[in-house]
C-alpha atoms as one frame of an Amber mdcrd trajectory, in Angstrom:
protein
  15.169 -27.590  24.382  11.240 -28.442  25.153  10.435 -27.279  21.779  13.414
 -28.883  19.907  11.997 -31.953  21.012   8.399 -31.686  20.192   9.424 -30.376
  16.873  11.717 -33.652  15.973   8.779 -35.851  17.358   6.026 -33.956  14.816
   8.513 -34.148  12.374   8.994 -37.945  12.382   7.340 -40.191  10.014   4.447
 -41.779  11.075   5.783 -45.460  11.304   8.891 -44.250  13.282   6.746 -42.299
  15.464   4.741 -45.976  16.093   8.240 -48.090  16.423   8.986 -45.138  19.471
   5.882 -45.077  21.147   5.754 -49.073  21.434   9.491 -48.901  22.561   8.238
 -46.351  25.395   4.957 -48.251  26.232   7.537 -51.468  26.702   9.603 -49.994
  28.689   7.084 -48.055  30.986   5.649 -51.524  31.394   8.715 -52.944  32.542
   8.888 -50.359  34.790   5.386 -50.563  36.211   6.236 -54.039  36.889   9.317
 -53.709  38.268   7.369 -50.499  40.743   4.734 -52.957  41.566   7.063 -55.407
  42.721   9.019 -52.896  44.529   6.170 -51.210  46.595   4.751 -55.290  46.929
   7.879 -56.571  48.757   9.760 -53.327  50.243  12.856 -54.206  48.547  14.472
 -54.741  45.496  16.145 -58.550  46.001  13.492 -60.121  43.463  15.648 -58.724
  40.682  18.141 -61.591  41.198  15.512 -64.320  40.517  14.335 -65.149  37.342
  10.482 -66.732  37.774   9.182 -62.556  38.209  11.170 -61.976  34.455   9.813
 -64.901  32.882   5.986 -63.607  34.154   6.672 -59.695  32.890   8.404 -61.612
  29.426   5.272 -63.510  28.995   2.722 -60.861  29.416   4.367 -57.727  27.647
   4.648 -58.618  24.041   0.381 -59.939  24.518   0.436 -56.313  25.993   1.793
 -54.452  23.624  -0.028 -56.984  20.815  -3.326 -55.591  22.359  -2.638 -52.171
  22.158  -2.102 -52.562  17.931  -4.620 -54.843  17.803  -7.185 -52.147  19.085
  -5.421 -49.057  16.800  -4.186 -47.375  19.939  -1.167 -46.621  18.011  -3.117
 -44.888  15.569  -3.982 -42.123  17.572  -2.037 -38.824  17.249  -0.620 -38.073
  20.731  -0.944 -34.122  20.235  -4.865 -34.803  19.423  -5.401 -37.912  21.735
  -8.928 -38.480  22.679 -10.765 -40.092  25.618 -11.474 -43.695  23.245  -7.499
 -43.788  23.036  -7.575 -43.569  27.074 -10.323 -46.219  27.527  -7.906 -48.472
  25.082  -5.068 -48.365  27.522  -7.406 -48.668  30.533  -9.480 -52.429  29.063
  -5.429 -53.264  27.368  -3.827 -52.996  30.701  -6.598 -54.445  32.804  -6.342
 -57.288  30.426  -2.158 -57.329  31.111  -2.970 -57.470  34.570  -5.084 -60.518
  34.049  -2.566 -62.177  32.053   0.438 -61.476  34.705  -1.802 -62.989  37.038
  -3.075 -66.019  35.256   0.770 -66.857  33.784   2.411 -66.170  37.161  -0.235
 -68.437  38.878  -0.550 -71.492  36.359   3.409 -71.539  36.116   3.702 -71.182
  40.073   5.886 -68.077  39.568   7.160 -65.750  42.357   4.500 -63.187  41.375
   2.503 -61.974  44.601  -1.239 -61.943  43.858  -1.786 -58.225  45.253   1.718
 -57.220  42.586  -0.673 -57.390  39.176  -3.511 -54.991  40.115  -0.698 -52.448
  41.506   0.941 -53.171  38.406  -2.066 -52.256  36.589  -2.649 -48.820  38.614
   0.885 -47.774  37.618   0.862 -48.634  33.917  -1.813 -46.894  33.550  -0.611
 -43.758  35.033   2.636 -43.758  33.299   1.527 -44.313  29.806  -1.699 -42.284
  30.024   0.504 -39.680  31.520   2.749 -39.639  29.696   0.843 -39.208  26.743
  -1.416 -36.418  28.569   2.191 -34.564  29.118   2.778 -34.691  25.575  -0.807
 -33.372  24.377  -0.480 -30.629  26.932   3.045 -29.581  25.948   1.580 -30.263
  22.298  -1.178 -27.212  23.428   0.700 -25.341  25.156   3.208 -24.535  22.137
   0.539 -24.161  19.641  -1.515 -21.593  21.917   1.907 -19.248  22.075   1.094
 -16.224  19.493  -2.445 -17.038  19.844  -5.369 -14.859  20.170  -7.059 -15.473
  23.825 -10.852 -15.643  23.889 -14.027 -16.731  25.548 -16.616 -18.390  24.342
 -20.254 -17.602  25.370 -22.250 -20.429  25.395 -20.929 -23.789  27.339 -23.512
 -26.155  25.092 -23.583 -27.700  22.296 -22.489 -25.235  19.510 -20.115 -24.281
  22.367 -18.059 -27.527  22.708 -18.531 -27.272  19.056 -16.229 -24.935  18.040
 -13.636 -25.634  20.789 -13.101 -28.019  18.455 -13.206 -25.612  15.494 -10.356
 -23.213  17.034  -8.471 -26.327  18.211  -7.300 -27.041  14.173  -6.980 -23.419
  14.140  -3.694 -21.584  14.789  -5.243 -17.923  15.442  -7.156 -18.691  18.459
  -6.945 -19.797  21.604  -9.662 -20.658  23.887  -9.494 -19.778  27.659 -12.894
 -20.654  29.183 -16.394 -20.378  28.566 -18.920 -17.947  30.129 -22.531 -19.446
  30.356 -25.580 -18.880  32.711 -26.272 -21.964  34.044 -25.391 -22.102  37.458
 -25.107 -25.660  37.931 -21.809 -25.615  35.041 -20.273 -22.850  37.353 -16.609
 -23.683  38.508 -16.913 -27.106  35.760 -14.534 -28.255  33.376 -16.178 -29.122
  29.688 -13.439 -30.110  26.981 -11.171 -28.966  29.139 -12.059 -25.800  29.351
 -13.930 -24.119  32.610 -16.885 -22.984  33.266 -16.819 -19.075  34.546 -19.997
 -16.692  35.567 -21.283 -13.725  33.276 -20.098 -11.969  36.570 -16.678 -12.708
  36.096 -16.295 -11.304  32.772 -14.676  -8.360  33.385 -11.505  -9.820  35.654
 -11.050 -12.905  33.127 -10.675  -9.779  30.121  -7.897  -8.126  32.211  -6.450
 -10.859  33.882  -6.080 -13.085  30.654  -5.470 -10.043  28.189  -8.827 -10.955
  26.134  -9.253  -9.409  22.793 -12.372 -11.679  21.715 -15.024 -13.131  22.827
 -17.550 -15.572  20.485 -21.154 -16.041  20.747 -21.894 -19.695  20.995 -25.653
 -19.369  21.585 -27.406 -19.744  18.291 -30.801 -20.932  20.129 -30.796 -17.260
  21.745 -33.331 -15.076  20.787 -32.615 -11.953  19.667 -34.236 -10.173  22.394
 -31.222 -12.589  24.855 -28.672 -11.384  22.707 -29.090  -8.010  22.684 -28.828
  -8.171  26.313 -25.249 -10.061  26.002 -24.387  -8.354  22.980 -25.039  -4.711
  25.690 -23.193  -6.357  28.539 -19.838  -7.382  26.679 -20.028  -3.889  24.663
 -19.007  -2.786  28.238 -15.756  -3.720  28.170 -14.281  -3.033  24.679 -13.635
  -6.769  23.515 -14.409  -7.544  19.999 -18.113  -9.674  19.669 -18.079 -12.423
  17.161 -21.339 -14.787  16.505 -21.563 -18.103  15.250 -24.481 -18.872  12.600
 -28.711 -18.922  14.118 -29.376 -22.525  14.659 -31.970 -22.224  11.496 -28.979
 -21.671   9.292 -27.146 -24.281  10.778 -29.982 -26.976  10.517 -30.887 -25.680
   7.316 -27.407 -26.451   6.114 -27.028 -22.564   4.699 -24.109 -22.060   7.529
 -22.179 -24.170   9.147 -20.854 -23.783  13.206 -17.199 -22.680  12.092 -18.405
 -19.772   9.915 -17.468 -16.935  12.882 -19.056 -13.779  11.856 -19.595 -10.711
  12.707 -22.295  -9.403  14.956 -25.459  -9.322  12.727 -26.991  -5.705  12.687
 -30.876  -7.688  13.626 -28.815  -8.892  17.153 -28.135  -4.931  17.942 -31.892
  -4.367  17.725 -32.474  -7.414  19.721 -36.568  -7.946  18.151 -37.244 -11.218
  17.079 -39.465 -11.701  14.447 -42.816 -12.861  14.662 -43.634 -16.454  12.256
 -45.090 -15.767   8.633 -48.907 -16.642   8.294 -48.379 -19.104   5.763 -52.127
 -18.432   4.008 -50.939 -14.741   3.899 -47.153 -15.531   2.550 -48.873 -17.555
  -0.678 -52.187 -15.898  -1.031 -50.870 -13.227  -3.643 -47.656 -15.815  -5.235
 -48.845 -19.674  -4.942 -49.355 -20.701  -8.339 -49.623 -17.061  -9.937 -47.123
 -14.614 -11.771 -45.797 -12.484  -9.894 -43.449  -9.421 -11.071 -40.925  -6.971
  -9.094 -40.313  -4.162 -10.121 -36.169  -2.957  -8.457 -36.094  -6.622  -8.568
 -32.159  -6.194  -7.792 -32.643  -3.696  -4.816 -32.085  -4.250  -1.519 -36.108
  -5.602  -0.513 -36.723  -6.398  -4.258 -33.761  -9.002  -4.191 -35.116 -10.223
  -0.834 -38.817 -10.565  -1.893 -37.660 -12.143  -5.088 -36.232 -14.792  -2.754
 -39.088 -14.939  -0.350 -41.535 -15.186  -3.255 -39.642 -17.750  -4.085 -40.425
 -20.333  -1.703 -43.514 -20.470  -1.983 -44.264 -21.734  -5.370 -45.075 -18.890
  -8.048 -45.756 -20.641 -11.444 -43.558 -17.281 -13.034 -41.577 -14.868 -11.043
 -40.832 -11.606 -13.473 -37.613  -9.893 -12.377 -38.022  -6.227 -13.586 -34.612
  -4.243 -13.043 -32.373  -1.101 -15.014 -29.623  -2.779 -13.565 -27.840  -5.697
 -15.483 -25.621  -6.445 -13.266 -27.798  -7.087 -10.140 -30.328  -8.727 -12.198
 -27.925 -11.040 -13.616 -26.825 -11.915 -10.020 -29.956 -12.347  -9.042 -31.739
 -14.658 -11.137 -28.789 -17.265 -10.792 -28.827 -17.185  -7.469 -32.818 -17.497
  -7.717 -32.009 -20.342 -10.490 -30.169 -22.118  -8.315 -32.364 -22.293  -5.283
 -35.336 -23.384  -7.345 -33.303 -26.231  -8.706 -32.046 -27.062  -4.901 -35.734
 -27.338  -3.876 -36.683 -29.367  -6.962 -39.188 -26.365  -7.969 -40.713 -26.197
 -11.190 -41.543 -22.220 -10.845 -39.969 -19.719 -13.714 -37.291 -16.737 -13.035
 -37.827 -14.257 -16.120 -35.035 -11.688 -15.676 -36.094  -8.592 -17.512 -34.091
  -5.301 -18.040 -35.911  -1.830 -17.903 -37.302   0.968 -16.611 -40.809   1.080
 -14.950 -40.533   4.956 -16.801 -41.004   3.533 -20.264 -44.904   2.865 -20.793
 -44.803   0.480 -23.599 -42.262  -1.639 -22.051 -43.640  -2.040 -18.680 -46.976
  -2.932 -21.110 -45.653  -5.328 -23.056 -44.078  -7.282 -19.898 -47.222  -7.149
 -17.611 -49.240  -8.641 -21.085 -46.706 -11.051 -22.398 -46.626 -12.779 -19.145
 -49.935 -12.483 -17.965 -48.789 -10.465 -14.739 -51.177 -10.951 -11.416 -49.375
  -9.667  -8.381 -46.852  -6.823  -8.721 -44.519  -5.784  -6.313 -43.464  -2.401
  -6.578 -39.931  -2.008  -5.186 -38.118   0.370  -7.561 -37.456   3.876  -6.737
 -34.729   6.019  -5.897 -34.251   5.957  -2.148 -31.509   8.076  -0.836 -32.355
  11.009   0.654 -29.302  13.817  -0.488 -29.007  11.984  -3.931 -32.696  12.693
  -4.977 -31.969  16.428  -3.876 -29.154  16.801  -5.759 -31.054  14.781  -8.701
 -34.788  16.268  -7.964 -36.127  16.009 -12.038 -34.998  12.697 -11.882 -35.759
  11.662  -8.546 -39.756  12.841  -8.810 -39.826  10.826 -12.452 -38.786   7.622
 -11.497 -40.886   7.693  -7.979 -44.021   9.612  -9.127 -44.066   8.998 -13.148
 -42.713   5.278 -13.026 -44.977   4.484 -10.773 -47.937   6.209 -12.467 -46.875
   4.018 -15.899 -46.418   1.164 -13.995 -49.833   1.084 -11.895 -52.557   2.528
 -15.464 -50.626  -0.413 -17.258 -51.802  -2.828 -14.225 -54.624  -1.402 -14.184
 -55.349  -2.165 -17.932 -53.922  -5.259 -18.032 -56.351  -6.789 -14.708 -53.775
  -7.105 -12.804 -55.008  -8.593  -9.772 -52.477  -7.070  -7.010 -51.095  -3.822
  -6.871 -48.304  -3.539  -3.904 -46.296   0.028  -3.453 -43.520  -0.093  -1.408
 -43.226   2.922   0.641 -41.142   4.497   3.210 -41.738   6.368   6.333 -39.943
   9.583   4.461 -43.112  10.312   3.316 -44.833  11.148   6.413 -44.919  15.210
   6.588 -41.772  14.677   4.242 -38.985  17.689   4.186 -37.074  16.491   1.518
 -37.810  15.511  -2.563 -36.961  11.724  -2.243 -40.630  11.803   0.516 -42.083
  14.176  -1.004 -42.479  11.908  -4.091 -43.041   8.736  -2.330 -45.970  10.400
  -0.838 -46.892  11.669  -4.387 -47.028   8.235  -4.989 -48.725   6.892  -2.383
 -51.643   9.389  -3.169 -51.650   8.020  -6.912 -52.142   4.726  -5.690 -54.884
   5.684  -3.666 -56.786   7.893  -5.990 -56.963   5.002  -8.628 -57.871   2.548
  -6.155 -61.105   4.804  -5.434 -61.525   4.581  -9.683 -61.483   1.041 -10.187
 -62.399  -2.276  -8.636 -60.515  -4.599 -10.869 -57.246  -4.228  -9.631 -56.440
  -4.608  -5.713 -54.175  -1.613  -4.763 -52.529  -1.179  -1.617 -49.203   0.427
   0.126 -46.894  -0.721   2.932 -45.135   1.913   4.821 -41.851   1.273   6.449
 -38.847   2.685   7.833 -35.119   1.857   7.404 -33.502  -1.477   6.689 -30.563
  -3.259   7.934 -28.194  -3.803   5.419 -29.531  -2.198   2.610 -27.200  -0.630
  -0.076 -26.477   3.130   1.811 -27.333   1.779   4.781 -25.883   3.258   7.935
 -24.445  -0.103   9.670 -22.382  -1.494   6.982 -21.064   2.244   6.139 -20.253
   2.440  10.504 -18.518  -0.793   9.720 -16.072  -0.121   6.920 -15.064   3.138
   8.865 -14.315   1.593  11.934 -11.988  -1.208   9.892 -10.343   2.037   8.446
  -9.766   3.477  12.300 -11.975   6.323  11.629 -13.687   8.322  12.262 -17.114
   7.468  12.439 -19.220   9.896  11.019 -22.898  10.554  12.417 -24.990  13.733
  11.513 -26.487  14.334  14.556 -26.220  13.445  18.554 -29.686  13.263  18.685
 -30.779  11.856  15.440 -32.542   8.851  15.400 -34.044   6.061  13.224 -36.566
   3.214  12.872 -34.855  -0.524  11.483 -36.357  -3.228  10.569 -34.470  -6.611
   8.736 -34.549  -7.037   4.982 -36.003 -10.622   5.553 -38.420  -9.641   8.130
 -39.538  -6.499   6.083 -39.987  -8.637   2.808 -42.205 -10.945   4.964 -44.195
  -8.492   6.074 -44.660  -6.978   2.746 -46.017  -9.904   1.560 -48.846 -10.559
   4.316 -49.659  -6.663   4.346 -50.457  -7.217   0.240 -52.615 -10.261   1.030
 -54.687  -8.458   3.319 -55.294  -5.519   0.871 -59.340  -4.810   0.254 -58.039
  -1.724  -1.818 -56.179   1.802  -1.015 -54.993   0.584   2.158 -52.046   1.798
   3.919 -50.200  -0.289   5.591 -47.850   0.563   8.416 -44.909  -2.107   9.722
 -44.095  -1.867  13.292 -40.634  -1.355  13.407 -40.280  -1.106  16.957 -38.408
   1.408  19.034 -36.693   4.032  17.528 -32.247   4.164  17.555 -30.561   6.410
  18.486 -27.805   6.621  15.761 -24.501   7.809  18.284 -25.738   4.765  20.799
 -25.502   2.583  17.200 -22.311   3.452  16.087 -20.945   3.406  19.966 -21.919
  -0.017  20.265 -20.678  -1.003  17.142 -17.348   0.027  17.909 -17.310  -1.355
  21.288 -17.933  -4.729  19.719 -14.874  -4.369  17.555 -12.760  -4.277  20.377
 -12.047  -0.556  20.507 -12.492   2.521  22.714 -14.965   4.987  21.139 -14.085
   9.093  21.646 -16.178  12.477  20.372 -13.697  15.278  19.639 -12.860  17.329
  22.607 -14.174  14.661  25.454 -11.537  11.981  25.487  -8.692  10.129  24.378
  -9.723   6.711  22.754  -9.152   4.439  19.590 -11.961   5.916  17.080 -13.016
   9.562  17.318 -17.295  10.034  16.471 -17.516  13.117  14.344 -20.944  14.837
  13.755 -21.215  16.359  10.828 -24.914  18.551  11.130 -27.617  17.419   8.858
 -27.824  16.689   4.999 -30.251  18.809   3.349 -33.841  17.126   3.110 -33.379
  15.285   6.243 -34.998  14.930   9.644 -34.332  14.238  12.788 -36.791  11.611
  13.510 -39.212   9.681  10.880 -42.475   9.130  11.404 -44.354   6.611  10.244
 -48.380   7.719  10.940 -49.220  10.851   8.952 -52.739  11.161  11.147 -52.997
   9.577  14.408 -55.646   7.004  13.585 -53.523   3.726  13.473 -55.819   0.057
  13.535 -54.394  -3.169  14.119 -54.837  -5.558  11.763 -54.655  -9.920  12.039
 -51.067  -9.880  12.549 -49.267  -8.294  15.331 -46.640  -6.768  13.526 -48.989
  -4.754  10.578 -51.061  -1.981  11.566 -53.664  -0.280   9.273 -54.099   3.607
   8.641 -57.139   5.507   7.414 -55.658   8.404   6.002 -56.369  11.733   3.763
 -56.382  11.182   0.116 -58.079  12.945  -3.292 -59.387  11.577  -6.026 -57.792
  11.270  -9.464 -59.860  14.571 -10.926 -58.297  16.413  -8.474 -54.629  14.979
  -8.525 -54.278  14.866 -11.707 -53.649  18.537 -12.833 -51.100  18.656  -9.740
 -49.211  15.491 -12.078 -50.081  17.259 -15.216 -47.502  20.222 -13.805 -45.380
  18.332 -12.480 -44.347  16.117 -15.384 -44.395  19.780 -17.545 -42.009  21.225
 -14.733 -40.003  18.010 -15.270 -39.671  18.314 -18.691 -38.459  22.045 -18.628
 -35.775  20.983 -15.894 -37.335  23.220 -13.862 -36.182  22.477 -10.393 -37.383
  25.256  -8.238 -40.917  24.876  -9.664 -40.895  21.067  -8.811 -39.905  21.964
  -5.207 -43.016  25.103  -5.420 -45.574  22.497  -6.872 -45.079  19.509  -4.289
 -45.365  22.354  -1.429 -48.711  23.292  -2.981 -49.716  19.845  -3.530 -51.153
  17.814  -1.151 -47.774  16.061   0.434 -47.221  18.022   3.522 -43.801  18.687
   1.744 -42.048  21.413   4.003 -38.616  21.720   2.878 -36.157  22.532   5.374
 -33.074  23.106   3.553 -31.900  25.946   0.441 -32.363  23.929  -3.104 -29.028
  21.561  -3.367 -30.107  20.162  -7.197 -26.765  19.926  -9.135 -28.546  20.976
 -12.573 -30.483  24.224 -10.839 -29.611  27.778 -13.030 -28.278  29.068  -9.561
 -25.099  26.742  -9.582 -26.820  25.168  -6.334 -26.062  26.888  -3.496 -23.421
  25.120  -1.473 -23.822  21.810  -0.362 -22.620  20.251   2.675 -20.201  17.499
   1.190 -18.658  16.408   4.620 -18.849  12.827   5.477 -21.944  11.306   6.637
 -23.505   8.472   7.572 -26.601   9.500   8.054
């Protein structure tokens, strides 16, 4: 019957719904008068006389005039606000005024005490009334919804009560906060509840959700929320950081999920703004995997701070066609004057890679393209070793030629004591860099070492994620693997200000922090969705973990040092390495083979010459290439994340 009613009275027009409510707010009047007078004289004789009609007459038309005149009938009762309350509270002190004044200049039988009890009940009735409604109002709209907390009783929280309020998924129960003082509170409506009482507000109020409000948090903070509500198998949603909320890039009511940097919980440390534009301010800069994962990112960091010519050097059309809009249109947001010169090609073909560096006048070059993933260069080794070892061989002696001014190789920690191809040839690079740096003076050449980023395409978060939305399982090589992370944006960053602190043949180490633990990872992770993780044979729960044993070519831990002779450097994050190296005369033979052994296809003499060469290649694992005369020995082709 309740909700017969409430649907008729939404369903109204709006002018109808106006004509009722000032038909209501008459008669509750009338009654508050009539009340008044009641409770005044202890009886209800006055009704005979006229004089107390002729004093209610009087005053509740100017009543009712005030209320229009001052839009309180524009209000929608189901979204009433507190300004609609403090209307009725200054329209009926003003009705009690002018019962008062009319009943006293007229010498009406009004008692003086009957206009402020009047006033007392009017406002009671007709701001309860409408309360009634708002709550009913609620109360139907939150059946079929979602419950959840919100963390975070500020700001951004009362924020996106708000949000969820024009919502019809959601429904807000409370917030949890860590300010004593709002303990036991009521803000918005909602109250106030400890950290402490998390766990009996989930069971007692059936909560699926709860949303981080707390975009001021550092990451370190968040970690430690984002570890405490893991706990109890709700699903973690975020809000936007507050830099991407004042920024404008986000806005409050873009709920998210969890981002991978809030599982590692390290904030980053602020960019050293002479180091950020040393190498780009004003210069041409080029990328080489401009489209990749940190090319795109560096691209965009570059960016910002005003490059005369950014040269976007990718195979792929599609990701460089992406890209340089998306470039194109920050530039144009900023009111920059800089140029984005999307180029297609491979850093494998000499006389293109020569033409671009000279056509443009290239004089900082960040190289970012290589093939990265660790089974795939196995299975593709001729490949693999000609785009990591050759392109970047073409790519730095056409630098080199052209004066290039900055020479930046983007490494990875694979290639410390690697035991797969895809290291192995990043290390072979790394020692070309080095060798030419020792030949030369012209052109500064350096290399930043790094582990694994968040995010990136193959990377293991966003792979943990689509399994879990599939129900599982999740699939993780190893209990006891583990891996370093590190943000794109942060990693980009630090790219840069490694470069600009290049003297020549440095290596450059990031510190990425503690190392994961890849099962803890993809526990948490589907925790935070709400669900029960299980390993096969242990438990009963709502997605299994399944370890598949490891890929061949990969470890169980990286390694980022290959000696132990690590220096720290201006900033706290980059550390400096002095480590082995040989000059060109003697690498160059060991290329010499190489390439030959690449152009026979000869993949067991590939994996034979980078054991002999100077790599620390051990390989682990029986040869997996999917063009070797043996057929390849089997490969494992189970699932796996990493």
């Amino acid at each position: 019957m309740i909700e017969a009613c409430l649907l008729w009275l939404v369903q109204l027009p709006r002018v109808h719904k106006r004509m009722l409510q000032l038909l209501v707010d008459g008669m509750l009047l009338l009654a508050s008068f009539v009340g008044a007078m009641a409770l005044r004289l202890d009886s209800f004789y006055f009704l005979a006389l006229y004089e107390p009609w002729i004093a209610i007459g009087i005053t509740l038309p100017i009543t009712l005039f005030i209320f229009v005149r001052k839009g309180f009938y524009r209000a929608v009762v189901r979204y009433i606000s507190s300004r609609a309350f403090a209307v009725v509270f200054w329209g009926i002190f003003a009705s009690s005024i002018i019962l008062f004044c009319v009943s006293q200049l007229l010498g009406l039988f009004v008692p003086r005490s009957v206009p402020g009890i009047y006033a007392m009940l009017a406002f009671l009735s007709i701001g309860g009334v409408r309360f009634i409604l708002r709550e009913l109002f609620f109360r139907q709209q939150r059946r079929g919804r979602t419950p959840l907390l919100i963390y975070g009783a500020g700001t951004a929280g009362r924020d996106l009560v708000g949000v969820l309020g024009r919502g019809r998924d959601y429904t807000a129960i409370g917030f949890i906060d860590e300010t004593p003082a709002l303990h036991g509170t009521d803000i918005v409506g909602l109250r106030v509840y400890d950290p402490e009482m998390l766990p009996e507000l989930v069971e007692d109020h059936g909560i699926k959700l709860v949303l981080l409000a707390i975009p001021e948090a550092s990451r370190a903070r968040r970690r430690e929320i984002i570890d405490l509500l893991a706990s109890l198998a709700v699903q973690v949603q975020t809000i936007p950081d507050l830099e991407d909320i004042v920024s404008g890039r986000s806005q409050i009511s873009e709920i998210r999920e969890v981002a991978p940097e809030d599982l590692l919980g390290r904030d980053p440390v602020p960019a050293k703004l002479e180091l950020m534009s040393a190498n780009i301010t004003d210069k041409i800069v080029m990328v080489t995997g401009a489209g990749g994962s940190i090319g795109s990112e560096l691209c965009r960091q570059i960016s910002q701070h005003r490059p005369r010519t950014v040269v976007l050097f990718d195979v792929s059309e599609v990701a460089l066609y992406t890209l340089e809009m998306e470039l194109r249109d920050g530039l144009e947001a900023r009111q920059c004057d800089g140029q984005i010169v999307p180029l297609l090609g491979s850093v494998q073909n000499p006389r293109r890679v020569q033409a671009v560096i000279r056509r443009y006048g290239v004089q900082t070059i960040y190289h970012a393209a290589a093939y990265k993933h660790v089974p795939l260069v196995e299975q593709n080794i001729v490949e693999g070793l000609r785009n990591n070892v050759f392109g970047t061989l073409t790519l730095l002696e056409a630098a080199i030629a052209a004066n290039v001014e900055s020479f930046i190789l983007v490494s990875t920690d694979k290639a410390v004591r690697p035991t797969n191809v895809m290291g192995a040839s990043k290390r072979m690079a790394e020692l070309i860099c080095q060798a030419h740096s020792r030949t030369q003076t012209q052109t500064s050449i350096s290399i930043v070492r790094f582990g694994n980023v968040l995010g990136s395409s193959g990377s293991v978060i966003p792979r943990f994620r689509k399994q879990i939305a599939t129900g599982g399982p999740v699939t993780v090589t190893d209990p006891e693997i583990t891996r370093y992370f590190m943000s794109i944006p942060e990693a980009a960053q630090l790219v840069i200000q490694a470069g600009a602190m290049a003297k020549g043949g440095d290596v450059f180490l990031l510190d990425m922090g503690a190392p994961v633990k890849i099962a803890d990872l993809a526990d948490r992770m589907i925790r935070l969705s709400g669900l029960t993780p299980y390993i096969e044979g242990q438990s009963n729960g709502d997605v299994e973990i399944v370890f598949t044993q490891l890929r061949p070519g990969e470890k169980l831990y990286e390694e980022l040092l290959i000696g132990d002779d690590a220096r720290p450097t201006d900033h706290p994050r980059i550390m400096t390495a002095n480590e082995r190296c040989i000059s060109w005369e003697e690498l160059q033979p060991i290329v010499k083979d190489l390439l030959a052994a690449c152009l026979d296809q000869d993949v067991s003499a590939l994996r034979e010459l980078l054991a002999d060469a100077p790599t620390g290649y051990r390989p682990d694992a029986q040869l997996v290439d999917l063009t070797a005369a043996s057929g390849s020995a089997s490969t494992n082709t189970k699932a796996s994340s990493f």
